[in-house]
VMD Tcl script that draws the C-alpha trace (Angstrom):
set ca {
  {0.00 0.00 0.00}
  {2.76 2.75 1.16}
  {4.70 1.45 -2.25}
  {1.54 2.21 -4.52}
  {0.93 5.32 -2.29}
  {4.70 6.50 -2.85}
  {3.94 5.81 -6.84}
  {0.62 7.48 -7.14}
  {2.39 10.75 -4.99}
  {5.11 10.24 -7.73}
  {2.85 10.62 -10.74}
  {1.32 13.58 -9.67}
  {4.20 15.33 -8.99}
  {5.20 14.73 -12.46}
  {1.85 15.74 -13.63}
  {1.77 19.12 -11.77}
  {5.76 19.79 -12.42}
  {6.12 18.67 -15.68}
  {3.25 17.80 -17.70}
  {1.35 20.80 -19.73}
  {-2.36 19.42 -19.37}
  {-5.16 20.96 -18.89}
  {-6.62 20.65 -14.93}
  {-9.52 19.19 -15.51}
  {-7.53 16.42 -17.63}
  {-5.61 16.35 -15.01}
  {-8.27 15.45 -12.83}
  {-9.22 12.87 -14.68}
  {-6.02 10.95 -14.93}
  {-5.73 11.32 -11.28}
  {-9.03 9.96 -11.03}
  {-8.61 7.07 -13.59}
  {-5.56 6.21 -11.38}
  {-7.45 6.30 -8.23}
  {-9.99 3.98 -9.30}
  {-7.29 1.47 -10.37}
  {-4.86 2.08 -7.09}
  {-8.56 1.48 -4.80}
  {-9.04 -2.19 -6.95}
  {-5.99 -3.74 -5.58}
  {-6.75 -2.04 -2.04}
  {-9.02 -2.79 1.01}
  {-7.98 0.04 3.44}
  {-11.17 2.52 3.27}
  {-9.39 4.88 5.02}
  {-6.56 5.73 2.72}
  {-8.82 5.24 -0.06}
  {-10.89 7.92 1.47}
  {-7.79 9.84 1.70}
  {-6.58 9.22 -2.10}
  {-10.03 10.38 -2.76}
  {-10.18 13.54 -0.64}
  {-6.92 14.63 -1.87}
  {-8.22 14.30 -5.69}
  {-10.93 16.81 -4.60}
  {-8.74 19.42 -3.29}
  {-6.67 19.79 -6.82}
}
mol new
graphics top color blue
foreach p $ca { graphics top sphere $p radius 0.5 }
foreach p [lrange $ca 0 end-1] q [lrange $ca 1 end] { graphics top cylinder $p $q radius 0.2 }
display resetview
């Protein structure tokens, strides 16, 4: 879980720093990424978090 946390942190680091996108495509690829980080997870409360934090971009 903290591995595919670590990677998910990674990828939107490089989307924000480096990546010229739009922010609502943005959004979505953040949100298409969510939805396949929360199928290999059971832990509702960092999947609440993942969630939470997609909401505040």
């Amino acid at each position: 879980i903290m591995k595919m946390t670590s990677e998910i942190n990674k990828n939107k680091n490089l989307l924000s720093a480096e990546v010229p996108m739009h922010i609502e495509a943005r959004k979505e690829w953040l949100k298409l990424l969510y939805l396949g980080y929360n199928q290999i997870t059971t832990v509702e409360a960092h999947s609440f978090q993942t969630l939470t934090a997609l909401e505040t971009l």
